[in-house]
N, C-alpha and C positions, 0 to 999 in steps of 0.2 A: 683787613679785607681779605677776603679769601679768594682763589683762582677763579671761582664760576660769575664771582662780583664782578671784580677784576675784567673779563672777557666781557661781561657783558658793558661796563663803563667805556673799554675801550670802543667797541662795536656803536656805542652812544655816539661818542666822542667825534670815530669817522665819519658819519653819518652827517653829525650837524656839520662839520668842518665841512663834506662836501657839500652841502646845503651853501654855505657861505661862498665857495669857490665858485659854486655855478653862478649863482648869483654877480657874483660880482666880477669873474675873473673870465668864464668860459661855461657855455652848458656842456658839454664833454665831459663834463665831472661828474655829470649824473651817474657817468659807468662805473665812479666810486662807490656810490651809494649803490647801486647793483651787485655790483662786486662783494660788498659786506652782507650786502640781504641773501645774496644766494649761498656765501659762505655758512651764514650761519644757518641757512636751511638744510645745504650739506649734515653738516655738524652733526644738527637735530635728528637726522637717519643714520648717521655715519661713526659719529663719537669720534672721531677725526677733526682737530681746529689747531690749525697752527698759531696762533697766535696765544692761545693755551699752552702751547709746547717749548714758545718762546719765554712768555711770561713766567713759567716753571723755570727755564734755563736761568731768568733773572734773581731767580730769589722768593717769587711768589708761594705761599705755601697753600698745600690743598686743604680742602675740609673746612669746618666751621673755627672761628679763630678763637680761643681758649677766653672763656667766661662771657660770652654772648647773651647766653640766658635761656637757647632754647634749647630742647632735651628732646 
């Protein structure tokens, strides 16, 4: 998996989890799912995503992952 996958499973991820939270726990969670949406719209103009920067820090590697297939 490569960083751009990566960000975007994660941004998945949050999303339903706040889906779940609101639901079941508190509507206040919607400001998660806000949160993620407008990050990633930042992002979209900005090329600025922490969570990119983190996931880098972890070991994620950029670019396409060696023998994928596409050229």
């Amino acid at each position: 998996m490569n960083l751009d996958r990566a960000v975007l499973a994660f941004a998945g991820v949050m999303v339903l989890l706040s889906v779940a939270l609101t639901q079941f726990v508190s509507p206040w969670w919607w400001l998660l799912t806000a949160f993620v949406g407008l990050n990633l719209l930042q992002s979209s103009f900005t090329g600025f995503c922490p969570a990119a920067m983190v996931l880098r820090k972890l070991g994620m590697g950029r670019g396409m992952p060696a023998g994928c297939g596409f050229k």
